[in-house]
Steps between C-alpha positions, in 0.01 A plus 500: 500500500751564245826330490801750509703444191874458718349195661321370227830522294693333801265203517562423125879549515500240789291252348744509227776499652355192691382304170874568403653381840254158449622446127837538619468269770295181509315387824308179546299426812565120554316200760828334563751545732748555242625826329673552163697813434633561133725811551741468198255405165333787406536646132304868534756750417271854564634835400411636826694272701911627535745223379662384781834611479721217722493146585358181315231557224484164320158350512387138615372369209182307503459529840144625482383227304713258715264628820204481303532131480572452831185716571308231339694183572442660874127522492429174269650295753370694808242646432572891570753731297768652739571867522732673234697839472601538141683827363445559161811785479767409346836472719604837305249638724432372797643207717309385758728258676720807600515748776291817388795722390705277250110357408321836392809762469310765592220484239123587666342182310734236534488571889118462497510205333819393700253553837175347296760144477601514866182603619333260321726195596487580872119550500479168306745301786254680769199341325663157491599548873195628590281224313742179492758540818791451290609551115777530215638719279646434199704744317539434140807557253703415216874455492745370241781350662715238379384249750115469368297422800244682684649699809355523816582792685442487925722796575793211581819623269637210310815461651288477830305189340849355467453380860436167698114439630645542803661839427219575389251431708694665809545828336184688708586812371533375142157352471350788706639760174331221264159595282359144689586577856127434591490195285781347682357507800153396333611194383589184604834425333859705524587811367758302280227288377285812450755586222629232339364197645232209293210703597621874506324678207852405257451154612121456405582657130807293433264178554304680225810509237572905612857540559543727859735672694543424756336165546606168550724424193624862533571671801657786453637687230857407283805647591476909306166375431217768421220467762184704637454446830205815528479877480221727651179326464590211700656724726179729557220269455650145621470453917887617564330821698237303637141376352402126399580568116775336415705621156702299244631700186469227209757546207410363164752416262416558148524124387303275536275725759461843324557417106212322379133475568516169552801536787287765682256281509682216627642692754185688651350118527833377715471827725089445560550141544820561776329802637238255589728263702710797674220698636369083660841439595649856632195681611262178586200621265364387189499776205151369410 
């Protein structure tokens, strides 16, 4: 039976248009019960795509390469690679870690690839629910603030992380709006301590030489002070609406983290090697 030439047309104008959506966007099936999403360090500038015409468009440098390393530091240590969203569009095009309008502006490819991230990141937390109970997202960036340290967004502002423990940890409705709100309940130490206590994720990389807000030496952000405290991937993907994947957007300043080579490196070994003590310590499992 002959093929009619409409649909024959049709099926090569999707597979296209699919090859296009999976260059644009990057999706790694992972065995760990941890997910990476890179919204903000792509460098593909396509004709096709509309410049977006408002909001931020600066790219995270090196953040690509940054999450490659951790890819491996992840799996040489334990032993399976976890999953990874990567957009390849540069910010000009698309951004991912914003609501659909402001992210696509109306353009017909950036919204497919806008859905191909999401859905991708949400089908990724329900495989790490479904298989290991419990995960963690990590969403990674760049900034270049004038206090150089990497910044840890939970959804808490940073006049909020001004507060006592006990403020703190008494504020229901402020941990329930939080990216971790399953994690605090998960694990066995305070919500306080979650953030910025010796073992909360700041914690474990200061002991490694990474400099961390907040964490023990630096609790919450200087008085005018520049911080991120999370945008729309920790919101959407991170267990604030329910789910056992928790979210923490992780900020990389440019020195001494983003710069070099050599300070990627040395940062994607402090994050595998705390990762490893979190998940024991927070969600009582072993990575490996």
């Amino acid at each position: 039976m002959r093929i009619p030439f409409f649909l024959f047309v049709s099926a090569t104008v999707l597979q296209a248009q699919t090859a296009e959506l999976e260059t644009y966007i990057e999706v790694r099936s992972g065995t760990l019960p941890i997910i990476l999403t890179v919204p903000h360090g792509g460098s593909l500038k396509p004709d096709n795509v509309l410049a977006r015409r408002y909001g931020v468009t600066g790219t995270d440098a090196n953040t690509v390469p940054l999450a490659e390393m951790i890819i491996e530091e992840l799996e040489k240590r334990y032993g399976g690679k976890p999953h990874a969203i990567i957009s390849r569009l540069h910010r000009t095009k698309l951004d991912p870690n914003r609501e659909l309008e402001e992210a696509a502006q109306g353009d017909p490819t950036a919204i497919a690839a806008w859905h191909r991230f999401h859905d991708s990141a949400q089908k990724a937390c329900d495989t790490v629910m479904k298989k290991s109970g419990a995960g963690l997202l990590l969403d990674i960036h760049g900034h270049r603030h004038l206090d150089q340290r990497v910044e840890l967004g939970y959804l808490v502002k940073g006049d909020l992380l001004k507060r006592s423990e006990a403020e703190l940890n008494g504020d229901a409705a402020l941990i329930a709006a939080t990216c971790i709100r399953e994690l605090d309940k998960r694990s066995p130490q305070s919500f306080a301590e979650l953030l910025r206590g010796p073992q909360s994720l700041g914690g474990l990389l200061e002991f490694r030489g990474i400099r961390c807000l907040p964490s023990p030496s630096k609790a919450s952000p200087g008085f005018m002070a520049s911080y991120f405290s999370g945008v729309y991937d920790v919101a959407a993907h991170g267990s604030r609406s329910g789910g056992t994947v928790s979210a923490i957007q992780v900020e990389c300043p440019w020195n001494h983290v983003r710069d070099t080579p050599e300070h990627q490196r040395r940062f994607a070994v402090a994050l595998a090697e705390s990762l490893g003590v979190y998940f024991e310590v927070h969600f009582g499992r072993k990575l490996k």
